[in-house]
Structure formats: C-alpha cells, structure tokens
N, C-alpha and C positions, 0 to 999 in steps of 0.2 A: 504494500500500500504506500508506503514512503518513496516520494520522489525525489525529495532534495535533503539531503544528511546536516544536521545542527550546525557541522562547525563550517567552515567557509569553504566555497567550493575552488579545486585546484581546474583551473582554464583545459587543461587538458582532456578533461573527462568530459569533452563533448556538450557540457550546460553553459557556455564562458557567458552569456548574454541573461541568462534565467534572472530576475529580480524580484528579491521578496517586496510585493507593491504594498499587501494589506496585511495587516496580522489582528485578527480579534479572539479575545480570548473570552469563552463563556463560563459563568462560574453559577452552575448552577440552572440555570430559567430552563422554564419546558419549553419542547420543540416549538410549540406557535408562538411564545412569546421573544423567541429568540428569532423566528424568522419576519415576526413583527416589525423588532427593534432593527433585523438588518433589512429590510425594506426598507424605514427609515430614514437608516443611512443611505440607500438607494438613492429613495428620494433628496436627501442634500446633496450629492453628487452632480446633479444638475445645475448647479450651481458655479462649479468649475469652469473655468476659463477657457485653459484647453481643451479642441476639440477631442484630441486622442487621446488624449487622459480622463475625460469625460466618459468618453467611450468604453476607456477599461475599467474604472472604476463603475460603471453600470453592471459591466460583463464581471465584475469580481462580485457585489454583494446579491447580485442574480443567483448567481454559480453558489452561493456562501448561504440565500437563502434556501434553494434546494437543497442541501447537502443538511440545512438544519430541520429540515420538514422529517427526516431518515434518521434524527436521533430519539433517542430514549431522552423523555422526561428527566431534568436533573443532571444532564450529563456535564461534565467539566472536561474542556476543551479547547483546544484551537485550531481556530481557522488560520491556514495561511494560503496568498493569493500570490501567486509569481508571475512572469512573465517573462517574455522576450523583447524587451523594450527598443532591440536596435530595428526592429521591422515597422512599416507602416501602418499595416494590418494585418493586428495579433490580437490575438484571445489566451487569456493566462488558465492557468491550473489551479485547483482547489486542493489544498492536501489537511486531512482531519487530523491532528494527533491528539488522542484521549490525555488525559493526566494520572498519572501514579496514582494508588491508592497512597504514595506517601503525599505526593504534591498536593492532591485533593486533602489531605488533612492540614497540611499546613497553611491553605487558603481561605479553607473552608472552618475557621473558628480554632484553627490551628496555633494563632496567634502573629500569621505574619500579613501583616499589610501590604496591599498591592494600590501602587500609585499610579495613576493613568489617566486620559479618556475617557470617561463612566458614563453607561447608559443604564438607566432602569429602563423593564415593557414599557412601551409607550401605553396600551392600555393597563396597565396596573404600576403605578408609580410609587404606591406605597410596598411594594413589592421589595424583599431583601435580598432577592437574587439580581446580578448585576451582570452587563456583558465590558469590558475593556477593547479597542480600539486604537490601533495605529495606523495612519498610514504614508506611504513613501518611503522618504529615510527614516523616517521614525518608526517603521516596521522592525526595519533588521537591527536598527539598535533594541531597539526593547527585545525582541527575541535573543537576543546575545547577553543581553544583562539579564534577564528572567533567568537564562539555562547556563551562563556562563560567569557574572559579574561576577567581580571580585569583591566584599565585601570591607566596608569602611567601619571605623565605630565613633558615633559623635555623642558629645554631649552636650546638652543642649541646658537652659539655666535649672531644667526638673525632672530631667531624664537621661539615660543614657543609654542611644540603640543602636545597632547593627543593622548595617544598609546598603542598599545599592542603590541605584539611580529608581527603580522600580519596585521595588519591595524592601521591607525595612519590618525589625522586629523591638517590641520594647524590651529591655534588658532588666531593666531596676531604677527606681526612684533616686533624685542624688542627695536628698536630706536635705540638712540646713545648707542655706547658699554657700557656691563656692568663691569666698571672697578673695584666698592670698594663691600664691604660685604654690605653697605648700599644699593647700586643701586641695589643687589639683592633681598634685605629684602623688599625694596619696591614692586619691580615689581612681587616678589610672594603674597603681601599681594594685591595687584589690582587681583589678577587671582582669580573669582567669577564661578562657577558652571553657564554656556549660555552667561558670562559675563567675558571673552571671551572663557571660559573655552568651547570645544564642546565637545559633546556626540560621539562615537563609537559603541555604542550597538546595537545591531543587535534585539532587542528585543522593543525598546523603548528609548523615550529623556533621555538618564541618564549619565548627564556632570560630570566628578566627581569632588569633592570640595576636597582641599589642604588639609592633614591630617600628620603626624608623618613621614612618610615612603614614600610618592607617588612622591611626586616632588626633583628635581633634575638637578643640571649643567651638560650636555653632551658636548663635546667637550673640546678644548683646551682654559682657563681663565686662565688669570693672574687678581688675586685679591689682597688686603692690609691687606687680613690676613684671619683665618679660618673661613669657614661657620658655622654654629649652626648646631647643629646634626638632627634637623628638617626638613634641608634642605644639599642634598646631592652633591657628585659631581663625574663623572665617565669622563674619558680622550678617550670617544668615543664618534662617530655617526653612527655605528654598530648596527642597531634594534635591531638584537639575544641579542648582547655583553649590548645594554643598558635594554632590560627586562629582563637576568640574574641578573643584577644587581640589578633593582628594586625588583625581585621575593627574593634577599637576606636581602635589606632592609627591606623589609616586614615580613621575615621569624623573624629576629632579633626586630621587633617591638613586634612581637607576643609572641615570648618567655620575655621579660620585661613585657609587658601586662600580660601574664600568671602567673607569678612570683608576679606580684604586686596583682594579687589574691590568692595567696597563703598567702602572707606575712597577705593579712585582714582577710583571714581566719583562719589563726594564730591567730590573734591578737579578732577574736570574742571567739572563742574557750578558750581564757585565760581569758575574761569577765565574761564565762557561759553563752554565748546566742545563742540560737536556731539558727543553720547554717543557713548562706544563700548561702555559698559556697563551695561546695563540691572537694576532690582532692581523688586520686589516686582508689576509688573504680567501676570499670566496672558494678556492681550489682545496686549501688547507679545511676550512669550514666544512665542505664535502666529503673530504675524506675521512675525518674525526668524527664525521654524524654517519657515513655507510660503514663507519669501522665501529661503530656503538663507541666509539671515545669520548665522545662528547658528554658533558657534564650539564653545563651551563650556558647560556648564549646572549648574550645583549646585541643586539643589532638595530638600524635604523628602520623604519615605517614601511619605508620606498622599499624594502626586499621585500615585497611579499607573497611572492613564490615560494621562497624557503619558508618564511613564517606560517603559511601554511599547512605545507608540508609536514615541518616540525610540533604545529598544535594539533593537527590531524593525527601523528603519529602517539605523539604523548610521551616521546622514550627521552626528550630534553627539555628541561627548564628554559623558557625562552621568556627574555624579556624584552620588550620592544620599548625602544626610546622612539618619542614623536616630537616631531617640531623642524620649526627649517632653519633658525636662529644656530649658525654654527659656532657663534661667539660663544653659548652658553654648553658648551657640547665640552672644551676643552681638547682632553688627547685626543677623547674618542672620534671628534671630527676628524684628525689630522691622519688616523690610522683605519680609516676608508669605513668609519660608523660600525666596524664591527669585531669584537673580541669574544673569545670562547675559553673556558676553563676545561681538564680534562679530569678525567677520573685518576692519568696516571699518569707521569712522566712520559713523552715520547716523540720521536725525532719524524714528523708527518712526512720528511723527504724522502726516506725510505720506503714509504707505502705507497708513491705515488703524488706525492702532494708537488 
C-alpha cells in the first residue's frame, strides 16, 4: 500500500519529481465527518490563485475525501497527497497511513499535544474529534517533524516541556518563579531523561537528556545576570518562533563540534599518526561509509545525496550544518564543509580513497 517511504526520497529510485502537496492528519472523526470537513477544505481551495495548483489541490481533497468515505468510524490517520509537480497536467496520489496503537495513544489523551491547522466537523463543532492540515511546504515539514523531529526542552515562566515544532508534551510545573541564574542551573540539572523529562517520539520511549544546545528559557525572565551558553534563552512562547531557534542553537553546536574535529585532526597529522579523522575529501567520505568506518559525519546542507543516503541507511551519525554565511563556518568552511570521525584509526589511501 505504501508509495513513498518516511525518510526522503534518493533521485535515483525513479520518484525524483513526486511532492508531498497535502498532509492531513485525522485524529479521531467518523468517516462522514471527516469527509465533510475535507470537502471543506475542497471548497477553500477555490480560492487559490493558481490555476494549476487550484486544480490539484481540488484533485487532492477529492481523492482524500473518497478514501475517507472507506474508513472505519474513529480511525486515526493520515492523509498524504503527492504529486509530480514538474508536469502540466498531473493528478497526484493519495496514500493512507493508519497510526500505531502506540501513536494513537499518545495523541489520543496520551498526553502529547499536537500543534497545527485545526479543523472541527463542520456540522458538529462542538465535536472533540479534530482533523490537522498542511499544505505545500508545510506538508513535508510537518510530516518530518511529527515522524522524525528532534526534540527540544523549554521552559517557559510555569512549565517545563519537551517539543518539537508540532507536538510538545508537558513535563512538570516549575514552582516558585525562577528568579536568579542559580534557580535555573538547578532546575535544569533535576530534568532527567522519564524523570520528568517525557518522550514525543512517534517511534518509541525516547525522552531526551539535556545536552549543549536543546534546553532553553522561552518566555519573558528577568534574571541576576547571564545564563551559561549551555543553556539558552529566547523572549517567546511561539512553537514555530521557539524551534527556529532551537534548530539555530543546534546548527551553531555542530559547526564548534565540527571545528573541534578539525582542530585534533590537525593536531594528529602534526604527530604523524594514522588519521582517525578525516576533512574535506568526498572520495575519502565514500570509502569510510562503504567500508562501515564511519562513525560520525558533519557535512554541509548542499550534499544531499549523501545525507540521504546516510539517514536512509541509519548505520552513521550524521549531522548536517545549514547556512550559506561561511564567515561563521570557521575551519569547517575552508576544509570543503565536510569532516568525519572513524571508529578506528586508519590510512583511507590504502583502500582506495
């Protein structure tokens, strides 16, 4: 039944043009209220500017309201609607995927909020079953943050929750205000991985634990002086506005992390000892990922051949640094955006590199 696989599709496998256009997810509504609500949307669609985007998005909640008339009452799902957007005249595909009995608990009073689009039936509005909606680019982001994001933890002046761009879970109350750098340093050294740290993954229990870049003040504090760079602070409660900002802390973690492996591989290289850390060659990179050496990888945006590849495979740690600013890049700019750690000392010339 599945036409197009979670993670991103590599060019080669014959779909390079396919585009996720529409992504609605139903959480819950019987089959006629959900094909109510996507008529609906039908009907807004007209509205659209574009003739040919007019045109698909018709041909998508058409497609999306058939396919809802064919469900069971109750069912928790998603719609997604693709296409081939480099042709004239196309008609995309509808592909159903049910949700886990884990995922349907964790939506479904499970305790994790889902942030989005929201439609109640249009006849029944007092109704507490809901459908979620994206669409264009905001399709295939939200499908990759729902099944893939990486999870943040912020605290906000009376809470503290774990999140993504689209879904977020509350963790625990933060007690009396936090007024000084100390009352902060504490109550992020107490935030434990289930303890009270919660999970969001759509895949499995995976709470995350406090690292360099992920935790961070949201909202409006007045503190007794600055935080430590470990711990961040952003003058929002904007989900979008706080996981842009985490996705920059992170970016900026990676490029220092990337850097600080250049700097040892400098410094083996001045030794004379057998790399363990490779920079700037794409042939070298090849060989240490078909020879399973590969450890770790920081690489720039623009490969994304390999980045695919590599998160399709799942057998390397891959971190992708984004941004065009090479000033802020340091070594990693000068040593062609891309360095990899190995599992073990070894001389890539020998094997081909």
């Amino acid at each position: 039944r599945s036409r197009r696989p979670a993670r991103p599709v590599i060019p080669s496998r014959g779909r390079a043009n396919m585009e996720l256009l529409a992504l609605v997810l139903n959480c819950g509504m019987s089959s006629d209220d959900l094909a109510s609500t996507l008529e609906k949307l039908r009907e807004q669609s007209k509205s659209i500017g574009a003739h040919k985007k007019r045109q698909l998005f018709w041909d998508c909640y058409t497609k999306m309201a058939s396919k809802a008339n064919n469900l069971a009452d109750g069912t928790f799902c998603f719609f997604k609607y693709s296409a081939d957007t480099s042709k004239d005249d196309t008609e995309g595909d509808v592909e159903v995927v049910e949700l886990t009995k884990r995922q349907k608990g964790m939506v479904n009073g499970g305790g994790v909020e889902l942030m989005g689009p929201r439609f109640k039936p249009p006849e029944d509005p007092s109704s507490k079953t809901v459908a979620y909606a994206w669409m264009e680019g905001a399709a295939q982001t939200a499908w990759d943050d729902l099944m893939h994001g990486e999870p943040c933890i912020y605290i906000t002046p009376e809470s503290v929750w774990v999140g993504t761009r689209h879904k977020r879970a509350l963790c625990k109350a933060t007690g009396s205000p936090l007024k000084t750098v100390k009352d902060v340093e504490k109550l992020v050294a107490e935030l434990k991985p289930d303890s009270p740290l919660r999970s969001v993954s759509f895949h499995g229990n995976e709470p995350p634990a406090v690292n360099a870049y992920n935790t961070f003040l949201a909202g409006s504090f007045k503190l007794d002086g600055p935080l430590p760079t470990t711990i961040g602070s952003v003058n929002t409660t904007s989900t979008n506005d706080m996981y842009d900002y985490f996705t920059q802390r992170k970016n900026t973690s990676n490029i220092d992390e990337a850097n600080k492996l250049i700097s040892q591989m400098l410094a083996d290289v001045g030794k004379g000892l057998t790399p363990l850390i490779c920079a700037s060659s794409t042939k070298e990179a090849s060989v240490a990922y078909k020879s399973a050496l590969m450890k770790k990888i920081y690489l720039h945006e623009s490969m994304k051949k390999f980045i695919a590849k590599a998160k399709e495979d799942g057998q390397v740690e891959v971190c992708v640094i984004k941004g065009e600013d090479e000033s802020k890049m340091g070594a990693f700019a000068q040593y062609g955006k891309l360095v990899f750690e190995m599992f073990y000392r070894c001389d890539l010339t020998t094997m081909g590199a």
